[in-house]
Every structure is written in structure tokens, then in C-alpha cells.
C-alpha positions as CSV (number, residue, x, y, z in Angstrom):
1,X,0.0,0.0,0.0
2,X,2.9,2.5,0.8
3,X,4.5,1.8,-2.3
4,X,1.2,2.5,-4.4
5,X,1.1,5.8,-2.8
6,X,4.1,6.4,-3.4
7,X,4.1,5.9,-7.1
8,X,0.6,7.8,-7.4
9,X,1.6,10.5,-5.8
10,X,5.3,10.8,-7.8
11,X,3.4,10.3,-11.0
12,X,0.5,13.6,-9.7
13,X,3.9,15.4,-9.0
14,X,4.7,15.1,-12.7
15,X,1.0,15.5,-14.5
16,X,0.3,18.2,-12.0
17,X,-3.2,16.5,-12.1
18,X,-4.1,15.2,-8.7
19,X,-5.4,17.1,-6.4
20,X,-3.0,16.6,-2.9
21,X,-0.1,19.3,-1.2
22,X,-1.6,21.2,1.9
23,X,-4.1,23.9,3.2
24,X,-4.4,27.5,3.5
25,X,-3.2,29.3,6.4
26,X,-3.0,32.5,7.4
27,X,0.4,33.4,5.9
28,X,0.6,31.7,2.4
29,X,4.5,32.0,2.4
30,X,4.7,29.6,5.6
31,X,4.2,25.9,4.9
32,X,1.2,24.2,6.7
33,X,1.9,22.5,10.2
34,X,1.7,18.6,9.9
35,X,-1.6,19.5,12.0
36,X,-3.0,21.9,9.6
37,X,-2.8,19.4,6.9
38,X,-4.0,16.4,9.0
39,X,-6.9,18.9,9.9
40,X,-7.6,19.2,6.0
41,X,-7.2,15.6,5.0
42,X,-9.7,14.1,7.2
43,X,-12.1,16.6,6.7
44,X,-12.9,14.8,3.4
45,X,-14.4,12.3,5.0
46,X,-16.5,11.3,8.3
47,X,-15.1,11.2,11.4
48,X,-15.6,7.4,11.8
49,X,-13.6,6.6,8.3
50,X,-10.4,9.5,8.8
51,X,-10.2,9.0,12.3
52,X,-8.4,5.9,11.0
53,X,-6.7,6.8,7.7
54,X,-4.1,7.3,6.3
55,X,-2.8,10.8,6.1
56,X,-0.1,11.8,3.2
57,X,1.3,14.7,2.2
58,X,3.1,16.2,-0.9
59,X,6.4,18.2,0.1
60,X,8.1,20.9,-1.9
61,X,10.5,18.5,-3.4
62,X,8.0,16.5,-5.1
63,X,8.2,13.7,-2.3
64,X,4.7,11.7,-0.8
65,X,5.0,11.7,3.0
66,X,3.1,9.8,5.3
67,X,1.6,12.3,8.0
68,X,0.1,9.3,10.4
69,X,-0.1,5.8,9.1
70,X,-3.4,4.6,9.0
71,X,-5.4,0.9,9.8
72,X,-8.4,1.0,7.8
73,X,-7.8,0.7,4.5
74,X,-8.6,4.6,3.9
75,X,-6.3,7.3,2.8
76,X,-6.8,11.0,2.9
77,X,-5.0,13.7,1.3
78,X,-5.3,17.5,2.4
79,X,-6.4,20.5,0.3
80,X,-4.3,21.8,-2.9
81,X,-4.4,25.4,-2.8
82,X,-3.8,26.3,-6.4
83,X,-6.9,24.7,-7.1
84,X,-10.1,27.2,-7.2
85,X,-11.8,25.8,-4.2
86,X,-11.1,22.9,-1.2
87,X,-10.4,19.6,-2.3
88,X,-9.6,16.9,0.3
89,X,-9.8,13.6,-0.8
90,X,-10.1,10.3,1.2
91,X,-10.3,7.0,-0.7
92,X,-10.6,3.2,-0.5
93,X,-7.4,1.2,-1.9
94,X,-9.5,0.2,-5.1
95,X,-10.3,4.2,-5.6
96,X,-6.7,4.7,-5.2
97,X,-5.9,2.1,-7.8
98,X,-8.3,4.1,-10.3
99,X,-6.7,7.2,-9.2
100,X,-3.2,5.8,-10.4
101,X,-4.4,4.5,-13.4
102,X,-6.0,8.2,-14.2
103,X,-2.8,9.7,-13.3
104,X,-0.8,7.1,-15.7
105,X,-3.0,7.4,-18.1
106,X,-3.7,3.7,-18.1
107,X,-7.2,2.3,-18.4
108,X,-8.3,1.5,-14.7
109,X,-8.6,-2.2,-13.5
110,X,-11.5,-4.1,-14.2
111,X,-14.1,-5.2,-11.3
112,X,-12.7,-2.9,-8.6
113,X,-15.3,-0.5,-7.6
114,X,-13.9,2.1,-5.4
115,X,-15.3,4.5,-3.2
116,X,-14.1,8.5,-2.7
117,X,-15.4,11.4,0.3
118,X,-15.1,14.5,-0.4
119,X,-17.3,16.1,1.8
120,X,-15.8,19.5,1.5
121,X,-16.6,19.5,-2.2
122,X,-14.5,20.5,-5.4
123,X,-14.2,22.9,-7.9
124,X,-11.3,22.1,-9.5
125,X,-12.2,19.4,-12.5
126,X,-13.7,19.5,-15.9
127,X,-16.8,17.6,-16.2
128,X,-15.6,16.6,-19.9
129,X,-11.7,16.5,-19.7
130,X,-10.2,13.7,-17.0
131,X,-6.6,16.1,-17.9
132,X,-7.6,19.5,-17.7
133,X,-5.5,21.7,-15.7
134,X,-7.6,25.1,-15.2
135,X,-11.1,26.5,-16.4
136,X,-11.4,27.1,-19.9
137,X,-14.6,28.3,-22.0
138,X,-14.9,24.6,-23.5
139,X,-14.3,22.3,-20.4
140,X,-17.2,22.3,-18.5
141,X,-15.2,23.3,-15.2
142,X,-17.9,22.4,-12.2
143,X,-18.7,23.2,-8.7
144,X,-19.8,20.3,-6.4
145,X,-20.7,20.1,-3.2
146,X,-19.9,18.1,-0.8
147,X,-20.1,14.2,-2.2
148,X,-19.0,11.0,-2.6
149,X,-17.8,9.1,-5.6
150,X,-18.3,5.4,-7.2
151,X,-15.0,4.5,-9.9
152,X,-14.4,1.9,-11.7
153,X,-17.6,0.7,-12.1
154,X,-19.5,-1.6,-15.3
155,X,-20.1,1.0,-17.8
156,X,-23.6,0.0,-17.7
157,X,-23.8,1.5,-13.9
158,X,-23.4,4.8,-15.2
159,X,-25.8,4.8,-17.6
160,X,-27.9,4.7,-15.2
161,X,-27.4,8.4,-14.3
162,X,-27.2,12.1,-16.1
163,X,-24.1,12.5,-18.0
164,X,-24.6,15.9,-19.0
165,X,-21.2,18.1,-20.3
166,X,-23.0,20.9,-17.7
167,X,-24.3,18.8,-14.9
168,X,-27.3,19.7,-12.2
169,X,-24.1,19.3,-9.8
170,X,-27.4,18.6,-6.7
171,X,-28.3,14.9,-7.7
172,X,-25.8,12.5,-9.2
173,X,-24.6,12.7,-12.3
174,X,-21.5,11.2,-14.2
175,X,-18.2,13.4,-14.5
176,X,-15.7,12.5,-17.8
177,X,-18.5,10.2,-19.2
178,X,-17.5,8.4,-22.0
179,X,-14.0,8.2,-20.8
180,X,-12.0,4.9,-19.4
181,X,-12.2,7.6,-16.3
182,X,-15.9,8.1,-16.1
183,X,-17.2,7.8,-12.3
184,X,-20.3,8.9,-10.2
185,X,-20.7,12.1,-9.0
186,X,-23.3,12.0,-5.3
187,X,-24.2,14.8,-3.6
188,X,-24.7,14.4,0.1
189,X,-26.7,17.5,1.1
């Protein structure tokens, strides 16, 4: 598991894609305390799930580090401030999987659902483009709420639900439909 994170996290450093790093603070020249960013990280998910994850970290050198190991199979990353809005993530190891694959831009593995919090939302990914780095006229950059997320699913599963390029961003809809990336997009309030 360390060494998964390691190599998702080297390969993020590279595509400048996935969404890790550290919070704001008051001074944005001082680095976030390990606490700041543990207080970030598991605010992507309920207490009861990153009370007992993981915790990483990206530092400035482009290095993952673990902030507090974890023992339920959960791993939470803090907010990236150069995206537009907060962004912790907390995922399941078949999530992470995905999330490697979409970084490597390798199809994802087969039968492994995998399940993402983000309960402090996003606003920081194109609803059309799985690679797109900012907001641009043609990307269908979205606001969500607070949700969770369902990858690597049958393609049929999504079909199920909205896949709209500009997506009612309240009920579930899918996000990069049409991709090997595609996943479910829940709101939970």
C-alpha cells in the first residue's frame, strides 16, 4: 500500500493532475503544520472513516510523506491550494488504484469499484476533460458540493445516471462520461 502511494503521488507530481499538497493558512509564504494538513485531510471524510486513515502529504521536493499511518484501508490527502476551491480527498485502496491508473493514463482495472469522500466539495475538475489543468470556455469546469464518488464501475452503472457536459451538480450525475475515467458524482446534502 505505501508503495502504491508512493508511485501515485510521484506520478500527480509530474501531470500536475491530482489534487494533494496542503491547506491554506493564514500566511501563504509559511508551509502548513503537519496538523493543519492532518486537519484538512480528514475533513474529506466522516469522522468514523479519517479518524483511522491514512494521512499523506506532498512536500516541496515533489516527495509523498506519510503524515500518520493509518489501519483502515482509507487514505486521505489534504487540500491543494492552487486549485479554485477545497479539495480533500479520502479513498478506499481500489479508488486509489483508479486514481493511479487516471494519473498514468492507463485504463483502470476491471471489477474494482472504489469508493471516494469528499465532503468538503470541489471545484477544481472539468466535467468533460479527465486532464484539464484550469477553467477554460470549452471544459465544462464544475462546482460540487460536498459528495461522494463510485469509480471503476461496469459502464452500464453509469448509464444509469445524467451524463450531461454541464451537470445539475445537486443529484448525481456522471463526470468524464465516455471516458475509461468516467465515475459517479453523489451529492450528500
Amino acid at each position: 500500500m505505501r508503495q502504491l502511494i508512493k508511485n501515485v503521488c510521484n506520478t500527480m507530481i509530474v501531470s500536475s493532475l491530482l489534487l494533494t499538497m496542503n491547506v491554506y493558512t493564514a500566511d501563504k509564504n509559511s508551509p502548513p503544520s503537519d496538523k493543519e494538513m492532518i486537519a484538512s485531510a480528514v475533513s474529506a471524510a466522516p469522522a468514523k472513516v479519517s479518524k483511522n486513515a491514512t494521512i499523506v502529504a506532498m512536500e516541496a521536493d515533489g516527495k509523498m510523506r506519510t503524515l500518520r499511518q493509518g489501519t483502515n484501508g482509507f487514505t486521505c490527502m489534504p487540500d491543494n491550494p492552487a486549485t479554485p476551491g477545497p479539495d480533500p480527498m479520502c479513498m478506499d485502496k481500489n479508488a486509489m488504484e483508479w486514481v493511479h491508473a487516471w494519473v498514468a493514463h492507463k485504463p483502470p482495472a476491471t471489477g474494482k469499484i472504489g469508493f471516494m469522500y469528499m465532503l468538503a466539495g470541489g471545484t477544481d475538475a472539468s466535467n468533460t476533460d479527465p486532464y484539464a489543468t484550469k477553467p477554460a470556455p470549452n471544459n465544462h469546469w464544475v462546482k460540487t458540493g460536498p459528495h461522494v464518488m463510485i469509480v471503476g464501475a461496469d459502464a452500464g452503472f453509469y448509464d444509469l445516471y445524467p451524463k450531461s457536459a454541464d451537470p445539475d451538480t445537486s443529484v448525481p450525475y456522471v463526470m468524464w462520461a465516455g471516458t475509461p475515467y468516467q465515475h459517479l458524482m453523489a451529492p450528500v446534502k
